[in-house]
N, C-alpha and C positions, 0 to 999 in steps of 0.2 A: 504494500500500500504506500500511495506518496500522496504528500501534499504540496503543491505549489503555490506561493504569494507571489501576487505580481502586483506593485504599486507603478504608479505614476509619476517620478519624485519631480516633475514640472512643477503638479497640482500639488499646491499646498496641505489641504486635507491626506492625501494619502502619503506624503513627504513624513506628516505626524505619526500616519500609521505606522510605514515605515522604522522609522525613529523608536517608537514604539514599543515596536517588535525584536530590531537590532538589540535594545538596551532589556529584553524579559530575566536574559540570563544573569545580569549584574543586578536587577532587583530583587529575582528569587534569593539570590546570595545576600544581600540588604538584608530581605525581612527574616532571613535564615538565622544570618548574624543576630539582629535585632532582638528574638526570640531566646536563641543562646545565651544572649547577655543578660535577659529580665530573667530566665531560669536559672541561671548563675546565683544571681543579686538575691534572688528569693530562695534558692535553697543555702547560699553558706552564711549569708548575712539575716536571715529571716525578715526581710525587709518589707512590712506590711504589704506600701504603696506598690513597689513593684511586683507584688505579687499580683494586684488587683489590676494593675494596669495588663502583664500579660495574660489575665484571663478574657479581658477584655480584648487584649490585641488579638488572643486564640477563637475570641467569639466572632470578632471582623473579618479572620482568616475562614472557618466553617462557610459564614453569611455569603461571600466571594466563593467558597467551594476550592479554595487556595491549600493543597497539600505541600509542606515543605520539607 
């Protein structure tokens, strides 16, 4: 099975798509990191807020359907 994207990088909107799309693999990595550090901060420091905050960032990753 393949999938092909083909933008238009003329046309401004698909230029973003584009862009978009180039940069999925350095975000996954972002909210990868992001995740590791509030699980960090919450298990060795028992850090209330960051605890509630990554449940909250785990509940916006679900909502999105975002596995990382």
């Amino acid at each position: 099975m393949k999938a092909i994207l083909e933008f238009n990088l003329d046309n401004e909107e698909d230029l973003l798509s584009y862009n978009l799309c180039n940069n999925a693999s350095n975000l996954h990595s972002c909210l990868w990191e992001f995740n590791n550090k509030l699980r960090v901060m919450c298990r060795h420091s028992e850090n209330e807020e960051a605890c509630k905050i990554r449940e909250m960032f785990i509940e916006y990753l679900n909502h999105y359907k975002i596995q990382l």
